[in-house]
C-alpha positions in Angstrom: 5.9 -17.0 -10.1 3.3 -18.4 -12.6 -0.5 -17.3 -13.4 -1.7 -18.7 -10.6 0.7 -16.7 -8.3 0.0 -13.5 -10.2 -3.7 -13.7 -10.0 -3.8 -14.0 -6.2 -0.7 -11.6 -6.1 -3.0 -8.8 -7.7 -6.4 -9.4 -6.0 -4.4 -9.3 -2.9 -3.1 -5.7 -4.1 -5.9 -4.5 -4.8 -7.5 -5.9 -1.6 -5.5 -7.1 1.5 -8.3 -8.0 3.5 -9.4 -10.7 1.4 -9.9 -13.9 2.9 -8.3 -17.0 1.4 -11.5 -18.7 1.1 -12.4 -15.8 -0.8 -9.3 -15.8 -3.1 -9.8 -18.8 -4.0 -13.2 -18.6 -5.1 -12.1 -15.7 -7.3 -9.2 -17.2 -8.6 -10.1 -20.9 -9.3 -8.0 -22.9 -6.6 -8.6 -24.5 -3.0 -8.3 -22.2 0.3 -6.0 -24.8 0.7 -3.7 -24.1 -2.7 -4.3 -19.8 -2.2 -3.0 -20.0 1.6 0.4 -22.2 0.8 1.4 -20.2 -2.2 0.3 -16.8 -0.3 2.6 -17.8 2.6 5.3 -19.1 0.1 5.2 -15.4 -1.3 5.0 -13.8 2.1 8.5 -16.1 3.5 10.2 -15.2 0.4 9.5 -11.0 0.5 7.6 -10.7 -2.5 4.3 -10.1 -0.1 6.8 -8.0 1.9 4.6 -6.0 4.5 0.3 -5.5 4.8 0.8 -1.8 5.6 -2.8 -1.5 6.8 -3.5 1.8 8.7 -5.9 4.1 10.0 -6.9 7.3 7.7 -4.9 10.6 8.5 -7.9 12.0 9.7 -9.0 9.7 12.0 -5.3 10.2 13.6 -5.9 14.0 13.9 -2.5 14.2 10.8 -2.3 14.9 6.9 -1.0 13.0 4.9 1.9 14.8 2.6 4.1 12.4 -0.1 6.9 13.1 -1.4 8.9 11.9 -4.4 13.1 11.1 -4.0 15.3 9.5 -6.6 18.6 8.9 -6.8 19.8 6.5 -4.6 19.1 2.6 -4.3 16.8 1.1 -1.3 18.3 -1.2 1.7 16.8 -2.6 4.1 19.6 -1.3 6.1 17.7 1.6 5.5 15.1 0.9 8.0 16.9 2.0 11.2 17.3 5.7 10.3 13.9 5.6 8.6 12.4 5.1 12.1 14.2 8.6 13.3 11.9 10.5 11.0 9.1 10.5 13.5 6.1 11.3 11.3 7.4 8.9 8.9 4.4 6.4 8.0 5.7 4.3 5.3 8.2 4.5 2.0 7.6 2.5 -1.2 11.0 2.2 -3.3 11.1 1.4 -7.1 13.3 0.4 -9.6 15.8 2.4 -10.5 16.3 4.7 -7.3 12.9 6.5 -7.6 11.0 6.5 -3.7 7.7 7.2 -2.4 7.4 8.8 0.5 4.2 9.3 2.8 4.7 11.5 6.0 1.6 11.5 8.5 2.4 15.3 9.7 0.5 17.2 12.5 0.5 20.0 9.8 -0.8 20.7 6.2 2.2 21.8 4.9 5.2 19.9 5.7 8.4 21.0 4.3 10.9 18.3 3.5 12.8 16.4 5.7 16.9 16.7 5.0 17.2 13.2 6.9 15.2 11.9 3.7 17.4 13.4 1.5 20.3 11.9 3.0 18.9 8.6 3.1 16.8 8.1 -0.5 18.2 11.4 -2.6 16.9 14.2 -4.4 13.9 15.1 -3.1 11.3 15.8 -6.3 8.7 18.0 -4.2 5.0 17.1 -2.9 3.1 14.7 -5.1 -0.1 16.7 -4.2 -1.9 13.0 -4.2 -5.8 12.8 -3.0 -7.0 10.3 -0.2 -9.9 9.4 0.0 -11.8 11.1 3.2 -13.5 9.0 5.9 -17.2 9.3 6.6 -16.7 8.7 10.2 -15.5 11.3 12.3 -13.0 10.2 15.1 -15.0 11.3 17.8 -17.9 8.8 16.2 -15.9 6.0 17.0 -16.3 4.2 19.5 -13.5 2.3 22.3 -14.3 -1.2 20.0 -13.3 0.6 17.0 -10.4 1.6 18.3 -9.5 -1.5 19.8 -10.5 -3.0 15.7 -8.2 -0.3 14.3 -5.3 -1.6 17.0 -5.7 -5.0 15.7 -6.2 -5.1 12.3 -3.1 -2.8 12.1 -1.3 -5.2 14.3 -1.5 -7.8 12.2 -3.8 -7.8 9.1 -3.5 -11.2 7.9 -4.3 -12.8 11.1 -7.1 -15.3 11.4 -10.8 -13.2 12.8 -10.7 -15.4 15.6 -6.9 -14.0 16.6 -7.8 -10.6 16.4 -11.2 -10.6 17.7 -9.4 -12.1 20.7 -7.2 -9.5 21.0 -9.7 -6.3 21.0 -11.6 -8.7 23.4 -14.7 -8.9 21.2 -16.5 -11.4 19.7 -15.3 -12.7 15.9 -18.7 -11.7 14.9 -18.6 -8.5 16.3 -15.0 -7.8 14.9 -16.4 -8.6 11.6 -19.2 -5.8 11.9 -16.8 -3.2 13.4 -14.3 -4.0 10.6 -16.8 -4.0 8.1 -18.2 -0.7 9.1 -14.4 0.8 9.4 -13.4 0.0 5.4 -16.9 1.1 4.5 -16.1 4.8 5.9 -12.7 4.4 4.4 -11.3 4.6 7.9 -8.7 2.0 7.1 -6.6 1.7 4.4 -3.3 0.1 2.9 0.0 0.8 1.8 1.2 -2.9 0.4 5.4 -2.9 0.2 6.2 -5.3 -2.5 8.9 -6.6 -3.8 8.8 -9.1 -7.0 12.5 -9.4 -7.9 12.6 -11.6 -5.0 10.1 -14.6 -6.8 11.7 -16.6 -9.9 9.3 -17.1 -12.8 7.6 -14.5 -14.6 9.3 -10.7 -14.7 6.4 -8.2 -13.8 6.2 -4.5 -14.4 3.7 -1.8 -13.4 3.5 1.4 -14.8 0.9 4.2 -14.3 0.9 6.4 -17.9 -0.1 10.3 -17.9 -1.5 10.8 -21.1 -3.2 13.8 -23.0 -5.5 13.9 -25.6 -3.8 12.7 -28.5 -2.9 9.5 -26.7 -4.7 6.0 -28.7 -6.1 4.3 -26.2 -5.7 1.1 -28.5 -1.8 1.5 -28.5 -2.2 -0.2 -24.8 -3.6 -3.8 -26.6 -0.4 -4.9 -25.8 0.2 -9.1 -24.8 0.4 -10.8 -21.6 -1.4 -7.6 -19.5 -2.2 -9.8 -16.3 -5.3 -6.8 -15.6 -7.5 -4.8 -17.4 -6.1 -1.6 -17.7 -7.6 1.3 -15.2 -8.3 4.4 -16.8 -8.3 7.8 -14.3 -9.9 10.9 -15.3 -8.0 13.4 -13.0 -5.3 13.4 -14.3 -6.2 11.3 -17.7 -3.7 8.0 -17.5 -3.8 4.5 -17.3 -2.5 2.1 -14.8 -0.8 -1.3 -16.7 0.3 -4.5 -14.8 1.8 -7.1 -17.2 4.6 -9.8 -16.7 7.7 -10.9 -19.1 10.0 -13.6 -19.3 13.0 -11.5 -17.8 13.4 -8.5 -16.3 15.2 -7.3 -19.7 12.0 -7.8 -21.2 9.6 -6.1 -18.8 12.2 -3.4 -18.7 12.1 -2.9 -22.5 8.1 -2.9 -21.9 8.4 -0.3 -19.3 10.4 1.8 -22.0 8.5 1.0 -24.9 5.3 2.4 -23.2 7.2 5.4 -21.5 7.9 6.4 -25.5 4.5 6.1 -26.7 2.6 9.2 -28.8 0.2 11.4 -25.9 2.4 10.0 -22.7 3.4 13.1 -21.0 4.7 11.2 -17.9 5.1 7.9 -16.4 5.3 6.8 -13.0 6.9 3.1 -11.8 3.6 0.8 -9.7 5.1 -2.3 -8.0 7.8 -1.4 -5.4 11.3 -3.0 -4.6 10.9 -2.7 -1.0 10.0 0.0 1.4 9.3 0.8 4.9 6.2 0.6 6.9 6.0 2.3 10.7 3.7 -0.1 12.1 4.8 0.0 15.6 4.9 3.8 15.4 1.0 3.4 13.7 -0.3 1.0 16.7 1.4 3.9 19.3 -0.8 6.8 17.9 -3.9 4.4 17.7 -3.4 4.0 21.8 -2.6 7.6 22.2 -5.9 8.3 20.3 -8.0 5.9 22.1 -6.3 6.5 25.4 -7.1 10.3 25.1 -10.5 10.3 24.0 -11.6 8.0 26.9 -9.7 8.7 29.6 -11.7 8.5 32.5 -12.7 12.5 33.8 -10.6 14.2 36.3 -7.6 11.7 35.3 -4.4 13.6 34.6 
C-alpha cells in the first residue's frame, strides 16, 4: 500500500458512495488509476465488505453495540454469527477487542451468550449515538424502498446496475439516493482489514482525553489525516501509517501513554461480519408490509 492507496483508502472510509470519477478528482489520479487500485484492494480483503444499510429506525429496530475482547476473529466465525438473528454487523480489532452492533426489536437488549462464546468477554453497551433520520418510514415511498434494496445489495455497483434493478430510471435512482443520505436514512459500517495489503503499516486510534491533555502532543509524523476532534466525549480520532506493524504498534502505545488520555479505543478493523442478506430480508418485509395491497392476508 503506498500514498496513493491510503488516500483513496480513507476518502472511501469516510464515504463509500463515492464515485471513482469523484475519487479521483479528490485524490489526483485518473478514474481509470482510482478504479484498478480500488478493485486490487477489494480482491485482496483490505476493502473487505461496503456494509451499507438502512437506519434502525427506518427498520422499525434500535440499534445496541456492544464491546467483547478476548478472543481472536475468523472468518470461520461467520456461520454461527448468522444464528444470532438480530445480528447486523461485527467489526474485529487487533488484539481480540470486537465491535458488536445488534439491530434489536427492543431498547434494551441484554447480551447475547452466543456472542460470548464466539468473540469473549462481553465489556457491556457502548451507549453510542446514531445519527436520527429526518424521514419517517411511512414518508417513504415503494421507490425508496426498492433504492434502499439496492444500494444495500450492492453499493459499489455502477447507477446504471442498480437503477435497473429497482426498475427506475439512473436519474431517478440518483434523486432517490440523494434524498435517502441526506435524511441519514442510509448509512455504513465498512469491515476492513489492512494486514492483508503489503506496504505501509496503518493504525487508527480514537483518544479520550480530559482537560489537561496538549493538543500539540498529537504533531506527531506521517498522520495520513487531520486529526478529528469530538466534543462529547472530548478525544481525537488519529489515522497514520508505519513502516511495520512493530512500528505502528509502538505508535498505538506511545499515544495510549500520553498525559490527559483517559482511554483509547482501536479504529481500523481486522475483519468482521456484515448481515447483508439478513439487511435486504427486513427491507422486503418492510416494503412488503407497508404496501400490501388492502384486504390481502
Amino acid at each position: 500500500m503506498d500514498q496513493a492507496d491510503l488516500r483513496i483508502f480513507s476518502r472511501l472510509v469516510a464515504d463509500s458512495f463515492l464515485s471513482d470519477e469523484a475519487l479521483a478528482r479528490e485524490v489526483g489520479l485518473t478514474g481509470k488509476a482510482v478504479r484498478l487500485r480500488r478493485k486490487r484492494m477489494e480482491s485482496q480483503g483490505v476493502l473487505a465488505e461496503y456494509g451499507v444499510h438502512p437506519a434502525p429506525e427506518i427498520l422499525g429496530r434500535y440499534a445496541v453495540a456492544w464491546r467483547y475482547v478476548g478472543k481472536d476473529w475468523t472468518e470461520d466465525l461467520a456461520p454461527e454469527l448468522s444464528k444470532v438473528d438480530d445480528l447486523a454487523y461485527v467489526m474485529s480489532f487487533r488484539p481480540a477487542f470486537h465491535r458488536v452492533v445488534r439491530f434489536a426489536t427492543e431498547p434494551e437488549t441484554p447480551a447475547d451468550p452466543r456472542l460470548a462464546r464466539l468473540l469473549g468477554r462481553p465489556l457491556g453497551p457502548l451507549g453510542e449515538r446514531w445519527s436520527t433520520p429526518s424521514l419517517r418510514p411511512d414518508r417513504l415511498s415503494r421507490v425508496d424502498w426498492k433504492i434502499l434494496e439496492a444500494v444495500v445489495g450492492a453499493p459499489r455497483a455502477p447507477y446504471s446496475v442498480k437503477a435497473r434493478r429497482a426498475g427506475v430510471s439512473p436519474r431517478t435512482f440518483r434523486i432517490h439516493q440523494a434524498k435517502l443520505e441526506a435524511a441519514h436514512a442510509l448509512e455504513c459500517a465498512m469491515i476492513l482489514n489492512l494486514e492483508r495489503e503489503a506496504g505501509l503499516a496503518t493504525y487508527g486510534i480514537w483518544l479520550r482525553v480530559d482537560d489537561s491533555f496538549d493538543a500539540k502532543s498529537v504533531e506527531i509524523p506521517r498522520l495520513w489525516d487531520r486529526p478529528h476532534w469530538t466534543r462529547d466525549p472530548p478525544g481525537v480520532y488519529l489515522l497514520g501509517s508505519a513502516d511495520t506493524y512493530f512500528e505502528a504498534r509502538e505508535l498505538e502505545l506511545r499515544l495510549r501513554s500520553l498525559p490527559g488520555v483517559v482511554g483509547a479505543d482501536p479504529l481500523i478493523p481486522a475483519g468482521g461480519f456484515f448481515a447483508r442478506e439478513r439487511f435486504l430480508t427486513w427491507i422486503r418485509g418492510e416494503r412488503e408490509r407497508r404496501f400490501r395491497p388492502p384486504g390481502s392476508a
